[in-house]
C-alpha positions as CSV (number, residue, x, y, z in Angstrom):
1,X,51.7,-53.2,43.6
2,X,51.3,-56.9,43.1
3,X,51.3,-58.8,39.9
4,X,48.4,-57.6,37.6
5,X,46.5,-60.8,36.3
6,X,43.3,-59.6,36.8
7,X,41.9,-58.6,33.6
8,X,41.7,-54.5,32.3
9,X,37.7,-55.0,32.3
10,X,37.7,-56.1,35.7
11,X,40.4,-53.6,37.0
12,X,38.2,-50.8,35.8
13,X,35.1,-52.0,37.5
14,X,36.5,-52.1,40.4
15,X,38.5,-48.8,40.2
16,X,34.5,-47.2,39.3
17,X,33.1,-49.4,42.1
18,X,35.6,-48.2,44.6
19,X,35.6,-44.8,43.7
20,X,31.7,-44.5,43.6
21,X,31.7,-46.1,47.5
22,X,34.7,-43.2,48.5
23,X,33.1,-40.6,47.2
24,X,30.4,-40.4,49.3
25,X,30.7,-37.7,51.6
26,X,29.2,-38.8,55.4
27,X,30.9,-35.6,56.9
28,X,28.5,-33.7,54.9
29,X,25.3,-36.0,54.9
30,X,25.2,-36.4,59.0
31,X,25.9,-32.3,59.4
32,X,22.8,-31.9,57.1
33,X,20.8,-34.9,58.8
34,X,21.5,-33.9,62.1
35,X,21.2,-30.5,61.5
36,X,24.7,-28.8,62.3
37,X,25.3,-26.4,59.6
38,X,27.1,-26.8,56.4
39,X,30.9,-28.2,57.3
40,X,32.2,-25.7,54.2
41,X,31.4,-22.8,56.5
42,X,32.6,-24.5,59.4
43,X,36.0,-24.6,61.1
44,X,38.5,-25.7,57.7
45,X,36.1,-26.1,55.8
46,X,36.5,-29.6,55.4
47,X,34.1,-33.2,55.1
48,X,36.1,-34.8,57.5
49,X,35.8,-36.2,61.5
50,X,38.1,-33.3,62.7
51,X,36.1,-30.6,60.9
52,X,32.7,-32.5,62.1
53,X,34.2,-32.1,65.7
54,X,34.6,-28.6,65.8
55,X,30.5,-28.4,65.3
56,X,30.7,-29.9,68.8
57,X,28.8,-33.0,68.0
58,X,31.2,-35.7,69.2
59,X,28.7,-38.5,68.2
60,X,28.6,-37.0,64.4
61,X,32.4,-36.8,64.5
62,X,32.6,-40.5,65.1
63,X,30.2,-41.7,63.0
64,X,31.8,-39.9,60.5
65,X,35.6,-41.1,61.2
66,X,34.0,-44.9,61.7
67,X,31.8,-44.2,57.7
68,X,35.2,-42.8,56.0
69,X,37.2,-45.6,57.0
70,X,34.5,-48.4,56.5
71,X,34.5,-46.7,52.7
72,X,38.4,-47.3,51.8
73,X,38.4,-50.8,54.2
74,X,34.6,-52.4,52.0
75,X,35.8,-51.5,48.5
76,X,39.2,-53.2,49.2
77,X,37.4,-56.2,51.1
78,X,34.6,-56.2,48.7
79,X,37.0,-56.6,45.7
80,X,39.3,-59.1,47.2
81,X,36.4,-61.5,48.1
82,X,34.9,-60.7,44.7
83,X,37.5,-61.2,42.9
84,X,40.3,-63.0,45.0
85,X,42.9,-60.9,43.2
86,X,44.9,-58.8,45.5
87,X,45.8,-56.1,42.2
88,X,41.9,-55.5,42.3
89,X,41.9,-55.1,45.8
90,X,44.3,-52.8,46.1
91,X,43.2,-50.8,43.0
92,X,39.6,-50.4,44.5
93,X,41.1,-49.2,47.5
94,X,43.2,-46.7,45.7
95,X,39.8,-45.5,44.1
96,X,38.3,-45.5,47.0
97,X,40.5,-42.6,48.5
98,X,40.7,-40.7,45.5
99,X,37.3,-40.4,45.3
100,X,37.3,-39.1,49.2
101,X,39.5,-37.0,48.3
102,X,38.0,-35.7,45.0
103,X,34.4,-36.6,44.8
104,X,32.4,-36.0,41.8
105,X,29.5,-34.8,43.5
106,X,31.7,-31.8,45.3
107,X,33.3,-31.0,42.2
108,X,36.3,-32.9,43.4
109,X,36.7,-31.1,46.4
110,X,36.8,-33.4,49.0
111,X,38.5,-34.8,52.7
112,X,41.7,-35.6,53.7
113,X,41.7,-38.8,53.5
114,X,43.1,-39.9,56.8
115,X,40.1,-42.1,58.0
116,X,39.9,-43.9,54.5
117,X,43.7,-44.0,54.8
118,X,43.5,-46.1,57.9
119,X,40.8,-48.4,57.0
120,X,42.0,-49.0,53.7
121,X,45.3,-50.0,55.6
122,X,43.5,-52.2,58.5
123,X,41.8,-53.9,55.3
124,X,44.9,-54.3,53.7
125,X,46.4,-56.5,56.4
126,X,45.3,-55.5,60.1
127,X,49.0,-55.3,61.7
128,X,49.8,-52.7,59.4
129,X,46.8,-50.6,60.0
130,X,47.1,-51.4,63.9
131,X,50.7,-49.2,63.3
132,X,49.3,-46.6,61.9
133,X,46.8,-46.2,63.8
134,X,49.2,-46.0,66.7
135,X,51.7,-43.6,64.8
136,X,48.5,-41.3,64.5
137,X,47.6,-41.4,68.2
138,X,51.2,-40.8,68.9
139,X,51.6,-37.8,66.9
140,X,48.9,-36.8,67.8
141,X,48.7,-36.7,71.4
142,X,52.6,-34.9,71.4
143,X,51.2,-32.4,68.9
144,X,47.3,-32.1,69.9
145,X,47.2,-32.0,66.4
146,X,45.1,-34.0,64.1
147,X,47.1,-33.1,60.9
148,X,50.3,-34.2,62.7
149,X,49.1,-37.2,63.4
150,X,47.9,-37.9,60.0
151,X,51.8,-36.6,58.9
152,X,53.3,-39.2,60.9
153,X,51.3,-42.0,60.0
154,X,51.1,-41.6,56.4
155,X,55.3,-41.0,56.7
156,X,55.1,-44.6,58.6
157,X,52.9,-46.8,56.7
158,X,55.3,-47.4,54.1
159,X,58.0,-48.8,56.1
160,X,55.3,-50.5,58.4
161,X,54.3,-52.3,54.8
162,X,58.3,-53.7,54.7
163,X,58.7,-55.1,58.1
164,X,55.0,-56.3,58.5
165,X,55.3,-58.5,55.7
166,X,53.5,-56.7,52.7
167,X,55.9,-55.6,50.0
168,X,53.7,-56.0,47.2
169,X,51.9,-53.2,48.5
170,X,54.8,-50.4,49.0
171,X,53.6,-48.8,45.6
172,X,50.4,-48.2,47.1
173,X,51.9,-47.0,50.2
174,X,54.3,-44.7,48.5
175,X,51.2,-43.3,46.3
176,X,48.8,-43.4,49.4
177,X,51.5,-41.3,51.6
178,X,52.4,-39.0,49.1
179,X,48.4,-37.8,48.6
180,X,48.1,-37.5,52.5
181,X,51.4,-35.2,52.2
182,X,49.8,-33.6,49.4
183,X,46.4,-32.5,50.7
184,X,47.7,-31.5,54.3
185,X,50.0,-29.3,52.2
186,X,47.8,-26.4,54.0
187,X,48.0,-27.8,57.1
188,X,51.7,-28.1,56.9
189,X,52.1,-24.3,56.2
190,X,50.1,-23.2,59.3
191,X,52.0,-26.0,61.3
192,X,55.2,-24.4,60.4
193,X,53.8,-20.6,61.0
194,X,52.5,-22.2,64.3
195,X,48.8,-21.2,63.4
196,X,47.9,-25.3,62.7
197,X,44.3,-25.4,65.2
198,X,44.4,-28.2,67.7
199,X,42.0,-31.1,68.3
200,X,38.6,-30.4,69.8
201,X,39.3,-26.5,68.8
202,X,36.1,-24.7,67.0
203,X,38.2,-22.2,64.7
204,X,40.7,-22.3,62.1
């Protein structure tokens, strides 16, 4: 993390504000508005684009991967032009996943946190998000897995933060990997039972 000269008061705001703009679950507000069936009872079960996808609505799916990004990437962008302190920045885009991830209004039940993941990281600085996006789309296509993908872009985004010229945020990337590890622990069991569902796929 970098230097913390932003004062408590305004940390906190912006950890609220950031957490209040990722908790919003799109997944779940497009499925209702375009009429596709609660996404609990769908597929995993989850809030997120791949869960969205396996309604068969590819235009809901995207919406809803380009909404969870834009959450993590505006409370990060939002706070830094706010504020122009980087240790607000970052901590209203750590809020910002965590409240994808457990959102209030669920009862903290929430998404993965991939898309937020990657928009947080493109908002962070864009050549580092650029990588992970890549690493995802690599992993992904080998695997035809989603949750690979996810695996090996969280696993990269770290070292991406090193050699792309951002080590004041490796805490963050260390903290931000080690949540994406820790909600695809599921995914990492059926991966390694060979059950994990592949993308576009309708069923668990």
């Amino acid at each position: 993390m970098p230097y913390f000269d932003s004062s408590a008061i305004t940390l906190i705001l912006w950890a609220v504000i950031g957490y209040g703009l990722g908790s919003i679950p799109f997944g779940m507000v497009l499925a209702r508005v375009m009429n596709l069936g609660n996404l609990r009872e769908i597929g995993s079960g989850n809030i997120g684009a791949t869960n969205v996808l396996r309604t068969g609505n590819k235009t809901a799916a995207a919406l809803t991967l380009v909404l969870d990004a834009a959450k993590g990437a505006v409370a990060l962008l939002l706070a830094r032009a706010m504020t122009g302190a980087e240790d607000a920045a970052q901590i209203a885009g750590l809020a910002a996943m965590l409240g994808h991830c457990y959102p209030v209004w669920l009862g903290f039940k929430g998404g993965k946190g991939v898309a937020t993941f990657l928009g947080l990281l493109l908002a962070l600085h864009w050549p580092i998000g650029v990588g992970a996006c890549l690493a995802w789309l690599v992993g992904a296509a080998i695997s035809r897995m989603s949750s690979m993908g996810a695996l090996v872009a969280a696993a990269s985004s770290t070292f991406l933060m090193v050699f792309l010229g951002r080590p004041d945020a490796i805490i963050m990337g260390i903290f931000l990997t080690l949540l994406i590890f820790a909600r695809h622990r599921t995914n990492i069991a059926r991966i390694r039972a060979g059950t994990e569902p592949k993308i576009g796929a309708k069923s668990t």
